[in-house]
N, C-alpha and C positions, 0 to 999 in steps of 0.2 A: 246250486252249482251252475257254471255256464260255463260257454265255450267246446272244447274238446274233451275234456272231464265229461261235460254234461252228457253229451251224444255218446263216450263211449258207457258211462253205464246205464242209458238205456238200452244201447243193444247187447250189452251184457246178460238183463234181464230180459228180452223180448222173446217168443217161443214161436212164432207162428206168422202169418201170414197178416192178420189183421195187427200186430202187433208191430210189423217188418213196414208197415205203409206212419206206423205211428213214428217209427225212426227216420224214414223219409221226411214226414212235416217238423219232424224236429231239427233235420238235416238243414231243410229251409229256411227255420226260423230263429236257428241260433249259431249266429256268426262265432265260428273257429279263430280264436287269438294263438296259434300255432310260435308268431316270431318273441323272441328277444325275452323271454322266459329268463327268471334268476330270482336273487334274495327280491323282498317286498321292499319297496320303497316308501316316503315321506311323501312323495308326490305322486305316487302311482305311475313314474314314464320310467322302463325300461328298456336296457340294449341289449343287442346281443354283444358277443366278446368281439372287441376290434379285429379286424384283421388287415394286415397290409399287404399290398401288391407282390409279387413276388416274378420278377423280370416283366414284360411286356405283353405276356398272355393274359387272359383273361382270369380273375379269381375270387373264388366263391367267397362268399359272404357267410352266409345261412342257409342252409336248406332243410326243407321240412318236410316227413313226412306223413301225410292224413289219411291212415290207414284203419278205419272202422271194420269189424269184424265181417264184413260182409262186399260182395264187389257189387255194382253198381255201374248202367250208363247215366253220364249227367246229363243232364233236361238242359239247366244253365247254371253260370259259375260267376257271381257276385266279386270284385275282389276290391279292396284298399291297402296300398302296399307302401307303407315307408321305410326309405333307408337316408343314414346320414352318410357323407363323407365329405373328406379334405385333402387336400395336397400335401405333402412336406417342403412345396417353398410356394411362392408363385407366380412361375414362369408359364408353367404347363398348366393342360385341363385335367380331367378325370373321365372316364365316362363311367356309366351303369348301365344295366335294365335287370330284368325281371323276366322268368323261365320257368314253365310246368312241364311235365308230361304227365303220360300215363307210369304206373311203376316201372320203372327199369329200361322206360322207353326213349324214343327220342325228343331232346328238350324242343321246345318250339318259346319263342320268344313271344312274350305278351305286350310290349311293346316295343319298339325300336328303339336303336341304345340310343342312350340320354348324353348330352355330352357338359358338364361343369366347367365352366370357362377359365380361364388363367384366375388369377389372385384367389385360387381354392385353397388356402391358406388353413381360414378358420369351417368350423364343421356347418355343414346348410343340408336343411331336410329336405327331400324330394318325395311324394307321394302320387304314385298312378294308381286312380280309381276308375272303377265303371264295372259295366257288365264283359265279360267275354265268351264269343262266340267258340264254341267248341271247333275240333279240330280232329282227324285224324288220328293223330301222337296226344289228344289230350282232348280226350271224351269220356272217361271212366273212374270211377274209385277203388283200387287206392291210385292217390297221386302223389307228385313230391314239385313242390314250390322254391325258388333259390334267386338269392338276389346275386348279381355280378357285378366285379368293376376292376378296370383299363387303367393304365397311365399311359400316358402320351409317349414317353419312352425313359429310359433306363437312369436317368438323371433323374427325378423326381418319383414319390410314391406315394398312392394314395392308400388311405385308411378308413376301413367304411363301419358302418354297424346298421340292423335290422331294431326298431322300436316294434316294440310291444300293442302298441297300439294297430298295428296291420292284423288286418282282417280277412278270412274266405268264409263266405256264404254259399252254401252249394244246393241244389235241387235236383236229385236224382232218381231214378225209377228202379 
């Protein structure tokens, strides 16, 4: 097993203290594939289901939540995050980025929006990786991860999806 399967049943089974630090180094060392979940593929690359823009605001993509049986401060927060998207003509840009919090809390962005230049026509992947420093609104487990995206305005729409291949890595006490 791996990923989120993996972690949640070991804490399924864990009883105790010495057991509770063994779901911590498991936390560590096995990155959670949380996006774009569906039937199995030929090629192993999954998406999540498209979604398109919907007037000028902002609009979710995917959000997930990585809720292990237990809470948790995080130490540090590992992340590689892809999403695809494209325009419906191309005039205009698109933008995106990328939003955690703690459960229920306030989102805080993980990076600053991204912005997809005119001719967003056909579909191009974007992936921000690295480590991030905790925060406030987003220091603890459980948390919830969501990808976002813009269109320039109401004349054009963009259509994004989350692959499967994005990752969190989490180290918590």
């Amino acid at each position: 097993m791996a990923g989120k399967d993996f972690v949640q049943k070991v804490d399924i089974e864990s009883d105790g203290v010495a057991n509770e630090k063994i779901v911590q180094l498991l936390l560590a060392i096995a990155p959670l594939h949380p996006f774009g979940q569906g039937n199995l593929t030929t090629d192993g690359i999954q998406w999540s289901e498209e979604v398109s823009t919907i007037g000028e605001e902002w609009t979710e993509i995917e959000t997930v939540k990585i809720k292990p049986e237990f809470t948790k401060d995080i130490v540090e927060i590992e992340m590689a995050l892809t999403l695809r998207l494209k325009s419906s003509g191309a005039a205009k840009f698109a933008k995106f980025k990328w939003q955690a919090r703690n459960e229920d809390g306030t989102w805080v962005d993980l990076c600053s929006e991204q912005t997809y230049a005119a001719d967003a026509s056909a579909y191009k992947e974007h992936t921000i990786s690295g480590r991030f420093k905790t925060t406030a609104n987003f220091d603890e487990i459980p948390l919830d991860i969501r990808a976002m995206v813009q269109r320039e305005d109401e004349t054009e729409n963009v259509t994004a999806q989350c692959k499967n291949s994005s990752y969190v890595m989490i180290i918590a006490y």
